[in-house]
C-alpha positions as a LaTeX table, in Angstrom:
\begin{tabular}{lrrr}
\hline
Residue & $x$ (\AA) & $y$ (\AA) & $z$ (\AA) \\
\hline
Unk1 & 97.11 & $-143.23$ & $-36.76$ \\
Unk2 & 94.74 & $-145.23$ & $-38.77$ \\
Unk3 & 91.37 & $-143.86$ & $-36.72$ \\
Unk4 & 88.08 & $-145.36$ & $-38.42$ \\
Unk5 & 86.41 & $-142.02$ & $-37.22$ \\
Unk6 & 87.75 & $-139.66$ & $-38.75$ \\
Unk7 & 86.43 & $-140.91$ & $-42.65$ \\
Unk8 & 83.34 & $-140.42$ & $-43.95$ \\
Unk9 & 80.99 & $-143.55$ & $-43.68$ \\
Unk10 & 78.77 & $-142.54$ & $-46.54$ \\
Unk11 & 81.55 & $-142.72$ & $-49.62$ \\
Unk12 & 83.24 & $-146.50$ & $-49.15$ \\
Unk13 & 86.92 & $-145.07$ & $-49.94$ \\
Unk14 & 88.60 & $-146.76$ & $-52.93$ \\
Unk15 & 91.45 & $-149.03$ & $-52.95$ \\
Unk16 & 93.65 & $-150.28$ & $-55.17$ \\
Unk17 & 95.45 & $-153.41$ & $-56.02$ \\
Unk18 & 97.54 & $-154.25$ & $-59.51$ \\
Unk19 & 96.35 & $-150.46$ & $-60.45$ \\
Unk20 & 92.91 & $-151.24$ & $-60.48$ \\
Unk21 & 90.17 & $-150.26$ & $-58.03$ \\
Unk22 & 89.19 & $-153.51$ & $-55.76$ \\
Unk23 & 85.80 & $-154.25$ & $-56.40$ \\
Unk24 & 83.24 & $-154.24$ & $-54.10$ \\
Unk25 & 85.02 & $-151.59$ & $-52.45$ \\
Unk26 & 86.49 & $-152.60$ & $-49.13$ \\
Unk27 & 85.30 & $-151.51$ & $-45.81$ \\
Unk28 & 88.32 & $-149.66$ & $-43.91$ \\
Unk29 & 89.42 & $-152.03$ & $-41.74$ \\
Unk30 & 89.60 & $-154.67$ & $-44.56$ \\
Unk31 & 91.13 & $-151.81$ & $-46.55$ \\
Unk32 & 93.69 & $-151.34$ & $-43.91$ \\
Unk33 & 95.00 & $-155.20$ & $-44.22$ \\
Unk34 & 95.49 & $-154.14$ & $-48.26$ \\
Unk35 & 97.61 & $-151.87$ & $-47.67$ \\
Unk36 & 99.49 & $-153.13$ & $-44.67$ \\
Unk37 & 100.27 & $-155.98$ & $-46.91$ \\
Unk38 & 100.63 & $-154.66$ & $-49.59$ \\
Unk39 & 103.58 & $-152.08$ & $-47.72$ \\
Unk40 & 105.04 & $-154.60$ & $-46.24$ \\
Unk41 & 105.17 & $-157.08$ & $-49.37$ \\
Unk42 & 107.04 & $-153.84$ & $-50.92$ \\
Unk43 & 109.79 & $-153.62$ & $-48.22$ \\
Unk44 & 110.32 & $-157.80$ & $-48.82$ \\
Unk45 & 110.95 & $-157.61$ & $-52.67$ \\
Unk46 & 113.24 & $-154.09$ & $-53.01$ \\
Unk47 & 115.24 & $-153.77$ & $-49.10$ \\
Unk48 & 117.97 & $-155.97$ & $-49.09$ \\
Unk49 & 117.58 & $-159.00$ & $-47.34$ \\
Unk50 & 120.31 & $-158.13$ & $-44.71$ \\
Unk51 & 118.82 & $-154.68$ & $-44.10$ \\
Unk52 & 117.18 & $-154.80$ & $-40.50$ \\
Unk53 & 113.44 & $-153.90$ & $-41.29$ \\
Unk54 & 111.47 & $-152.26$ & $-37.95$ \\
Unk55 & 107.97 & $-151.31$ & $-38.14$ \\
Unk56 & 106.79 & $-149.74$ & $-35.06$ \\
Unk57 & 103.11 & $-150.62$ & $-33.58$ \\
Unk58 & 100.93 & $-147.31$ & $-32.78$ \\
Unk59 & 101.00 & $-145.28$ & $-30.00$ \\
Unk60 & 98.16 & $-145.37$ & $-27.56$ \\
Unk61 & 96.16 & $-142.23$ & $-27.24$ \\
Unk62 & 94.81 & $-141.74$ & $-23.79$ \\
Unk63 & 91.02 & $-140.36$ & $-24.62$ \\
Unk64 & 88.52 & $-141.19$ & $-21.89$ \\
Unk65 & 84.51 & $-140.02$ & $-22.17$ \\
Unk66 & 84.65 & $-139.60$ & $-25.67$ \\
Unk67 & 86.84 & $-138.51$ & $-28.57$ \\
Unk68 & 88.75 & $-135.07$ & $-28.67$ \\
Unk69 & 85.95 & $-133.54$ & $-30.49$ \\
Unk70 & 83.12 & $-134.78$ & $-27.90$ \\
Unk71 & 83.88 & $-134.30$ & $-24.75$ \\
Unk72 & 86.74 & $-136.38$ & $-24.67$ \\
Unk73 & 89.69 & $-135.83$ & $-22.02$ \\
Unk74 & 93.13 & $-137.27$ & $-21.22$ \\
Unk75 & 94.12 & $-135.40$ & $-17.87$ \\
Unk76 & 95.26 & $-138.10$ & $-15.81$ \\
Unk77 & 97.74 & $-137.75$ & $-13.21$ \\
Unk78 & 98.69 & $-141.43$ & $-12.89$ \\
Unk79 & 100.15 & $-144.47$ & $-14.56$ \\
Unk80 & 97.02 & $-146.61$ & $-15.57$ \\
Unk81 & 97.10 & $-150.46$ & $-13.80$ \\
Unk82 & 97.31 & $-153.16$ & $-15.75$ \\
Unk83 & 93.38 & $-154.34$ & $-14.63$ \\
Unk84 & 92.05 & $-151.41$ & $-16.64$ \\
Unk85 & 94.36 & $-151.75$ & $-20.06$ \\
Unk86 & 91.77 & $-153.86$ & $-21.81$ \\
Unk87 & 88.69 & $-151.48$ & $-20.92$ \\
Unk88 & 90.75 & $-148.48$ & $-22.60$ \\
Unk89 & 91.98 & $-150.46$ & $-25.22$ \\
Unk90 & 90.31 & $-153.19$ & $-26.02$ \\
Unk91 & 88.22 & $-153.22$ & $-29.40$ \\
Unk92 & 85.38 & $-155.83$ & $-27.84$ \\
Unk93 & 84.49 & $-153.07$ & $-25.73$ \\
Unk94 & 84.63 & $-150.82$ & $-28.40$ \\
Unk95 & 86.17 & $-147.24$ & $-26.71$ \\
Unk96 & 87.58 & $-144.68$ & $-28.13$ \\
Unk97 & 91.06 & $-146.05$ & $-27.83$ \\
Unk98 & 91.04 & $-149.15$ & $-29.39$ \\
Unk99 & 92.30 & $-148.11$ & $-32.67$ \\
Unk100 & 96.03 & $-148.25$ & $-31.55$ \\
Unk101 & 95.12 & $-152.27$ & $-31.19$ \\
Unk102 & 93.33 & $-152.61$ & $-34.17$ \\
Unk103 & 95.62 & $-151.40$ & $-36.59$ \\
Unk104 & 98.58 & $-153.24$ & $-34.92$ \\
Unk105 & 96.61 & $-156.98$ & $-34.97$ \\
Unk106 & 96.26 & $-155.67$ & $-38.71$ \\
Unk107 & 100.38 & $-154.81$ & $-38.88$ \\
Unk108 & 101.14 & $-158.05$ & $-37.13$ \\
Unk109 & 98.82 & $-160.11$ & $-39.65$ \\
Unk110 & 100.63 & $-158.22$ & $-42.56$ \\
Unk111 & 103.87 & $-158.77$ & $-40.92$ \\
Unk112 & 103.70 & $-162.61$ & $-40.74$ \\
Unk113 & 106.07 & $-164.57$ & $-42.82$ \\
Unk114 & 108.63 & $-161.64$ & $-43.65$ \\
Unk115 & 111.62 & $-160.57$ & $-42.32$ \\
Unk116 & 110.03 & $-157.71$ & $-41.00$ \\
Unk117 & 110.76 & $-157.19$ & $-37.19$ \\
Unk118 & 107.92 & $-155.36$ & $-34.80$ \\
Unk119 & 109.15 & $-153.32$ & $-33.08$ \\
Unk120 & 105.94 & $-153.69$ & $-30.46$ \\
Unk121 & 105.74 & $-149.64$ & $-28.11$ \\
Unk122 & 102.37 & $-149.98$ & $-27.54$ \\
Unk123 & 101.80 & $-151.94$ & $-24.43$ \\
Unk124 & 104.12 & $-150.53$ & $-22.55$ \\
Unk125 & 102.78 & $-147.02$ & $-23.64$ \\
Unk126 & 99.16 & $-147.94$ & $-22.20$ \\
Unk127 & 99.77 & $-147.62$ & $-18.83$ \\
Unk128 & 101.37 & $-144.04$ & $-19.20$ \\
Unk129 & 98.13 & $-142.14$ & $-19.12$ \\
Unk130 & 99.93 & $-139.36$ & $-17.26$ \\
Unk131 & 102.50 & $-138.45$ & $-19.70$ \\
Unk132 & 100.92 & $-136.40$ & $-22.42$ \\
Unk133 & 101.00 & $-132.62$ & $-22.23$ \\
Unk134 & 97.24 & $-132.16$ & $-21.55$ \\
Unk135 & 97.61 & $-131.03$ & $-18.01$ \\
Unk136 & 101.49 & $-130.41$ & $-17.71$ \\
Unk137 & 101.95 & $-127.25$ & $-19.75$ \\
Unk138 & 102.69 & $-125.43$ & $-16.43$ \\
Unk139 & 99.67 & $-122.58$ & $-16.96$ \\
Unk140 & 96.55 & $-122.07$ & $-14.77$ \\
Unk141 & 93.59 & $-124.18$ & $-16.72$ \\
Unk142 & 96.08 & $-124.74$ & $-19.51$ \\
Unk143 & 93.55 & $-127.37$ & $-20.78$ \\
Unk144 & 90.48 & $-124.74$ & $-21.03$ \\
Unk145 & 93.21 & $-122.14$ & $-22.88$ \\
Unk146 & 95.10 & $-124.72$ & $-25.29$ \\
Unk147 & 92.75 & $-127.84$ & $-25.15$ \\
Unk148 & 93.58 & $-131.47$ & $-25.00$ \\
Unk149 & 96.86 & $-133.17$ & $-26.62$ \\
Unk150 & 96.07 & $-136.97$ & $-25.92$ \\
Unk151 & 98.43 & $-138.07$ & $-28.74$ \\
Unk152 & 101.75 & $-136.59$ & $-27.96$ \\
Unk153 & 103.90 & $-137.53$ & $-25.55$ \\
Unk154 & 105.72 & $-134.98$ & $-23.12$ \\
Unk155 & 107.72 & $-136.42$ & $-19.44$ \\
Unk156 & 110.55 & $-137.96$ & $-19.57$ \\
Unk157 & 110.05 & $-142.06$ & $-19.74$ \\
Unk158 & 108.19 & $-143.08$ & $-22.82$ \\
Unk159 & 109.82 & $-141.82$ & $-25.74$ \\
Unk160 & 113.21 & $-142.43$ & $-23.90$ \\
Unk161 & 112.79 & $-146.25$ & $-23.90$ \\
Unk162 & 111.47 & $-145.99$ & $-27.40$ \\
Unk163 & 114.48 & $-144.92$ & $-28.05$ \\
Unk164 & 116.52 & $-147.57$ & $-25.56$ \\
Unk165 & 114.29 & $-150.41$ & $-27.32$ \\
Unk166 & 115.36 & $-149.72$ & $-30.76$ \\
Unk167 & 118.98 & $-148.99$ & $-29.51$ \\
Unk168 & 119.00 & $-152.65$ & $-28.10$ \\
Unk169 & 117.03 & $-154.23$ & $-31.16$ \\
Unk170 & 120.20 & $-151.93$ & $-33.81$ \\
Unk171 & 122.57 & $-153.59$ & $-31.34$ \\
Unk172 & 121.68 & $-157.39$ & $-30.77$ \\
Unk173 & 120.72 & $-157.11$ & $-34.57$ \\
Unk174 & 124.78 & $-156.46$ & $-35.51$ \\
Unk175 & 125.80 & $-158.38$ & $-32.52$ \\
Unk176 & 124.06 & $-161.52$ & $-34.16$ \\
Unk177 & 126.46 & $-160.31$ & $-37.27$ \\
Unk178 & 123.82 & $-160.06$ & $-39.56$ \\
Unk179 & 124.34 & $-156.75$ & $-40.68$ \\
\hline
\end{tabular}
């Protein structure tokens, strides 16, 4: 996961383009859309056209009150509702989640114009604030022991219709008999 955080915001990191440092450096987010492109641009010029190309969006971390590191918790017992998706999520309201929808506006942007199908987990994933392993390891305060795990997924559900999705998109992809 592409999380703005977790660089340092005194040294602009460096990126490249034709082997040469881009100059002024770019901020990460702008960054991001370089190499995004420049990925995907990549995968266009040495896959084979009838290859099916996927790129999977991110998957949604369920922080709420800060990040991991500050107070930050994901033990929820509940499927979120749909009213409060864009107040996790949302980068105008600038949470802790809203990475997961930042970097995939970026991936879309990048994706535009290629062959490249997106493979898109991440809304569906929202909602499922109850499935990471933060409070279902099965110990007594198994949070306060082991911590928080707000990235991972653990029930059954989310991963398995990851799984189903892709399945379908393999399938109608030969189906279409373009494979």
């Amino acid at each position: 996961m592409w999380n703005t955080y977790k660089f340092p915001k005194e040294t602009p990191l460096v990126f490249y383009e034709g082997g040469k440092p881009i100059e002024p450096p770019l901020g990460m987010h702008d960054g991001l859309k370089v190499v995004l492109k420049t990925m995907a641009s990549y995968i266009e010029r040495e896959v084979p056209r009838k290859t099916l190309k996927l790129w999977r969006t991110q998957s949604p971390r369920h922080f709420y009150g800060g990040e991991w590191d500050h107070n930050g918790s994901c033990v929820s017992d509940r499927l979120l509702e749909e009213h409060e998706l864009d107040s996790w999520f949302d980068p105008r309201f600038g949470g802790v989640n809203k990475d997961a929808r930042m970097v995939n506006s970026a991936i879309q942007e990048a994706l535009a114009g290629t062959d490249i199908q997106l493979l898109n987990l991440t809304y569906m994933s929202e909602f499922r604030a109850d499935a990471h392993p933060a409070i279902w390891l099965g110990k007594k305060d198994a949070v306060a022991v082991y911590g928080q795990d707000c990235m991972h997924w653990c029930l059954a559900g989310v991963t398995d219709t990851w799984v189903d999705i892709l399945a379908a998109q393999i399938l109608h992809y030969f189906l279409q008999g373009k494979g």
